[in-house]
C-alpha positions as CSV (number, residue, x, y, z in Angstrom):
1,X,-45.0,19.3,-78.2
2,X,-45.1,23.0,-76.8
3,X,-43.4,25.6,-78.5
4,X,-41.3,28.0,-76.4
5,X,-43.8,30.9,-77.8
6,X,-46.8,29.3,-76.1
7,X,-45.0,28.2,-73.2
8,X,-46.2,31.4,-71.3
9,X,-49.4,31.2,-72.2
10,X,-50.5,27.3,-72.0
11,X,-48.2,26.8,-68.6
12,X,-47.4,29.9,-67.0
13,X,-50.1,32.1,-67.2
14,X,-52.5,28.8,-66.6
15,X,-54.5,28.4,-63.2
16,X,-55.1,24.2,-63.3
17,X,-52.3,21.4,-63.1
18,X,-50.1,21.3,-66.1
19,X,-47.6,18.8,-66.3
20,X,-44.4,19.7,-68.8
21,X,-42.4,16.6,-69.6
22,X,-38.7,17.9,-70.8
23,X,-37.6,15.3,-73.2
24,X,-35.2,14.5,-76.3
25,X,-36.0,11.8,-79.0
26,X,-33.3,9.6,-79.4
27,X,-32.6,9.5,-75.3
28,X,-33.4,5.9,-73.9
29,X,-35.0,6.8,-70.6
30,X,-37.4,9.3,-72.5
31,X,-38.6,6.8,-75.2
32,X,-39.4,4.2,-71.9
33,X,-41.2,7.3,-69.9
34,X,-43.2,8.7,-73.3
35,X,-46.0,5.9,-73.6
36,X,-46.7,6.5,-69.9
37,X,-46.3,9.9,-69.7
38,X,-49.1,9.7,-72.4
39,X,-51.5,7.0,-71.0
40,X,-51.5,9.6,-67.9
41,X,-52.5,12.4,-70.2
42,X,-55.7,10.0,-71.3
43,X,-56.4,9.5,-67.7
44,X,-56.1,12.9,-66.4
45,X,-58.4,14.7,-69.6
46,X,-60.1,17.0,-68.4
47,X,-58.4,17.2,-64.5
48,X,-54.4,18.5,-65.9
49,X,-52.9,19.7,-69.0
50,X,-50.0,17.7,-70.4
51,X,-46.9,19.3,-72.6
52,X,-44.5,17.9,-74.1
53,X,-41.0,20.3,-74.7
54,X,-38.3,18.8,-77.3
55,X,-35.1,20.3,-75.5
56,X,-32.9,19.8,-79.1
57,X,-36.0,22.3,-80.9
58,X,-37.0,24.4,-78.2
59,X,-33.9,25.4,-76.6
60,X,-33.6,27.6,-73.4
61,X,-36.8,26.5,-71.4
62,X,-34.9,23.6,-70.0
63,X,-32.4,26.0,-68.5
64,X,-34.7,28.4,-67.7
65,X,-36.5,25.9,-65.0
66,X,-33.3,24.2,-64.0
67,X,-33.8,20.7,-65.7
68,X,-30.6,19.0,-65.7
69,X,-31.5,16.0,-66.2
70,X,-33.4,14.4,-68.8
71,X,-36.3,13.0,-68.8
72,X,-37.7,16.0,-66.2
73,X,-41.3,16.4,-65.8
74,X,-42.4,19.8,-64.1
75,X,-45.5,20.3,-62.2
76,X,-46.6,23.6,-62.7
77,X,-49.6,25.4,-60.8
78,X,-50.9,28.6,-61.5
79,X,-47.7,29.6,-63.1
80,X,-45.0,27.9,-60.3
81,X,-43.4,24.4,-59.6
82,X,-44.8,22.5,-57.1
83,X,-43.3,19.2,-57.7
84,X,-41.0,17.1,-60.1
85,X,-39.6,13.8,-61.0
86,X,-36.8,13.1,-62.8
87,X,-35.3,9.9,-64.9
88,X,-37.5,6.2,-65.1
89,X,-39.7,6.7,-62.0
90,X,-42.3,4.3,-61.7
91,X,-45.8,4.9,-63.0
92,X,-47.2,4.9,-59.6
93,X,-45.3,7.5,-57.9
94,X,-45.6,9.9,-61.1
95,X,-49.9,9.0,-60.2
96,X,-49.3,9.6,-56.3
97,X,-47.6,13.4,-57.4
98,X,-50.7,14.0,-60.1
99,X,-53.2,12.8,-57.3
100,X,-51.0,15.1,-54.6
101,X,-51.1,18.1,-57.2
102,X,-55.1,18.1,-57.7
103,X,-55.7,18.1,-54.2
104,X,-53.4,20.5,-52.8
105,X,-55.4,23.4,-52.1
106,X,-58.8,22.0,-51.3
107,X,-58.3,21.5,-47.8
């Protein structure tokens, strides 16, 4: 979980990949996406940095970057959003926007 005090720092102010997954506990959809969104985080070590934000106890951020829905996960890069899902998407498209997000750039 990232607080909304070290939001700014860890995402915003950050040059690499970070992914921000904007979640709440006791929602369905989130407790499916979690245990992927966190076997993603093993496999990208070292390539992106995964966060975690707990709309119910960090309030404001959610608004802030217009999620409306939840679950939301934000692809930030060097402090902007370049890309997004929203709700159960599958595995493989979340791993086709991480892939998508490193590369961008390079070329």
């Amino acid at each position: 979980m990232i607080s909304k005090k070290d939001f700014k720092k860890e995402v915003i102010d950050s040059m690499s990949l970070s992914l921000v997954q904007f979640k709440k506990e006791w929602n369905g959809a989130c407790q499916i996406i979690s245990p992927m969104y966190e076997e993603l985080a093993k496999s990208y070590l070292g390539q992106a940095k995964f966060f975690t934000v707990d709309v119910e106890k960090e309030t404001g951020i959610d608004n802030e970057y217009g999620v409306m829905e939840i679950p939301t996960i934000l692809f930030f890069k060097s402090g902007k959003i370049i890309d997004h899902v929203t709700g159960l998407t599958p595995k493989n498209i979340v791993i086709s926007k991480i892939e998508n997000a490193l590369t961008a750039g390079l070329n």
